[in-house]
C-alpha positions, -999 to +999 in steps of 0.1 A: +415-290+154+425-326+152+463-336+155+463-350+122+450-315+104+477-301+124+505-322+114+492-307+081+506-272+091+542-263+082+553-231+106+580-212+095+583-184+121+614-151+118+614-116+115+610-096+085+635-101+058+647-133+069+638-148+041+609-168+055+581-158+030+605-169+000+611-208+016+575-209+023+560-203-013+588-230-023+584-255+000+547-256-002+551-259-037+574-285-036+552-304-012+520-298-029+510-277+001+491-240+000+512-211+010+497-190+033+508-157+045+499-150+080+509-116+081+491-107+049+458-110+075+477-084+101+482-064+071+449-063+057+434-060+092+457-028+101+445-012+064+409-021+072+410+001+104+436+023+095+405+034+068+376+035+094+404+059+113+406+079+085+365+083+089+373+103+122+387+131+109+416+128+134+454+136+129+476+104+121+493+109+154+463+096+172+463+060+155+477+049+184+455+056+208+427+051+185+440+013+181+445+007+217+411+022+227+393+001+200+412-034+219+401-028+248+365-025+239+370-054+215+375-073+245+346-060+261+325-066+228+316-028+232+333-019+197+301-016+176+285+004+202+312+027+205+332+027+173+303+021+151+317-013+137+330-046+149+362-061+146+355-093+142+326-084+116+353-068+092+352-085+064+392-096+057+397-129+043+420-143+017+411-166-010+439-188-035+445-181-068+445-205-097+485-205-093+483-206-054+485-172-044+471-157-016+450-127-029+435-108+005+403-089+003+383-061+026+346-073+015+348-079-020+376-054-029+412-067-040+434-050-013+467-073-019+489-045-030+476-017-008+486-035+020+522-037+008+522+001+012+556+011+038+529+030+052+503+005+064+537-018+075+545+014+095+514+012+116+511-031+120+526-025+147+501-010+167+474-040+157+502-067+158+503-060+200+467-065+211+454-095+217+418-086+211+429-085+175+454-109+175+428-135+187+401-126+157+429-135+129+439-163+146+404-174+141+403-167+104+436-187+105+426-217+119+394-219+100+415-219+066+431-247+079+406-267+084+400-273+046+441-269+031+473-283+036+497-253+047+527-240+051+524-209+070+551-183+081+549-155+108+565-146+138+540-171+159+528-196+143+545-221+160+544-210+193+507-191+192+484-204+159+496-237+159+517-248+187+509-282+182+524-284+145+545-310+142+568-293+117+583-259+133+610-240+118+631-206+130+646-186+103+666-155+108+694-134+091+712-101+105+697-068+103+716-056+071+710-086+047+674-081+059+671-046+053+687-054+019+663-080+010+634-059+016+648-028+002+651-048-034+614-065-030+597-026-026+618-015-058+607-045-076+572-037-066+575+001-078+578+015-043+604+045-033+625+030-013+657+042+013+676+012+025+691+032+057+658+041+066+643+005+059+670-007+083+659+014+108+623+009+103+635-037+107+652-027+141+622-010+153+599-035+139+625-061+160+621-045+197+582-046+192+581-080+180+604-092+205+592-069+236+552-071+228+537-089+259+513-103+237+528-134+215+562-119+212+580-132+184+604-160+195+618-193+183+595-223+194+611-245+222+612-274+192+615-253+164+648-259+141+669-227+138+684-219+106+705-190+097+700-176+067+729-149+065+752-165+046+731-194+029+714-193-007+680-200-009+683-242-025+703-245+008+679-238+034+648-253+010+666-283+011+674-287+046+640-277+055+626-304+031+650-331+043+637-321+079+599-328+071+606-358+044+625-373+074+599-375+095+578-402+075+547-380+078+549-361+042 
């Protein structure tokens, strides 16, 4: 990928709840850029074989092992022979609707709001880990970017997918306005929701991220912090736009 294309990658990197999705849809649209959500693929990846799971007949506490066993003969190209299908062959990709939004599909069905189920963002995080997967979205990544302007946000995209962007940014909030934030976007989208439980489920979802040995999630060396605690939304879109305006390159 050629340093110009990358230049044409925005990273926004934080954990969940920080309020990175939110500044991404903005500032894209302010820029004229796609929005692309990067864990939308790790989503739609973990429903995909949380499904062919379900074909085994198994109880739900063996996911785990299920997932870690499947890795590792991912990275041995041995999952066809022995799982009966292919990671990389599953067919997850994510196409732009007419007003930009990312709409994700398994094959040709529509699974954008079945991945928004608690209980598929339960189990990312035993595909989130392993690098064998990690390494196939990346992939699918990388080649959408090769055709659109982006402004991405994850918990590596700066320092794993795109190291070489030229416009990084760390966003990050406390654990209770987080919790709160997503505990008000699952009841807007007609999910049950239990805000002491979701702030558990954000501090769990925190170790992993920030203890995984594989692209643990962690502010970029030249990334610019920003706190969003305490800041409203026009804030932080405008010092982020100042940031990349600034630069001459946009």
């Amino acid at each position: 990928m050629s340093l110009q294309l990358i230049e044409n990658v925005i990273a926004i990197d934080g954990p969940a709840g920080s309020g990175k999705s939110t500044l991404a849809r903005m500032i894209a649209t302010k820029l004229g850029f796609h929005y692309l959500d990067s864990g939308a693929f790790y989503r739609a990846l973990t429903f995909a074989i949380w499904e062919k799971f379900q074909t085994t007949g198994e109880d739900e506490s063996k996911f785990p092992f299920f997932t870690e066993k499947l890795a590792d003969a991912c990275l041995l190209e041995k999952d066809e022979a022995e799982f009966g299908f292919s990671v990389a062959k599953i067919p997850v990709h994510c196409e732009l609707s007419s007003q930009g939004e990312n709409i994700m599909f398994l094959g040709e069905r529509d699974i954008s709001h079945e991945i928004r189920d608690p209980e598929i963002t339960k189990k990312i995080r035993y595909i989130a880990p392993r690098r064998a997967f990690r390494e196939i979205l990346n992939r699918h990544i990388r080649e959408f970017a090769r055709t659109h302007k982006l402004v991405m946000d994850g918990r590596d995209i700066g320092t794993e997918v795109f190291p070489k962007s030229k416009f990084k940014f760390f966003l990050t909030a406390s654990v209770e306005v987080r919790a709160k934030r997503r505990y008000d976007e699952l009841v807007a989208k007609g999910f049950k929701a239990d805000l002491n439980h979701i702030k558990d489920e954000i501090v769990a979802r925190d170790e992993s991220d920030t203890t995984r040995t594989v692209a643990p999630l962690k502010k970029a060396s030249d990334a610019i912090l920003i706190d969003t605690s305490t800041l409203d939304t026009e804030t932080v879109l405008n010092t982020i736009l100042s940031k990349v305006s600034s630069s001459g390159q946009i």
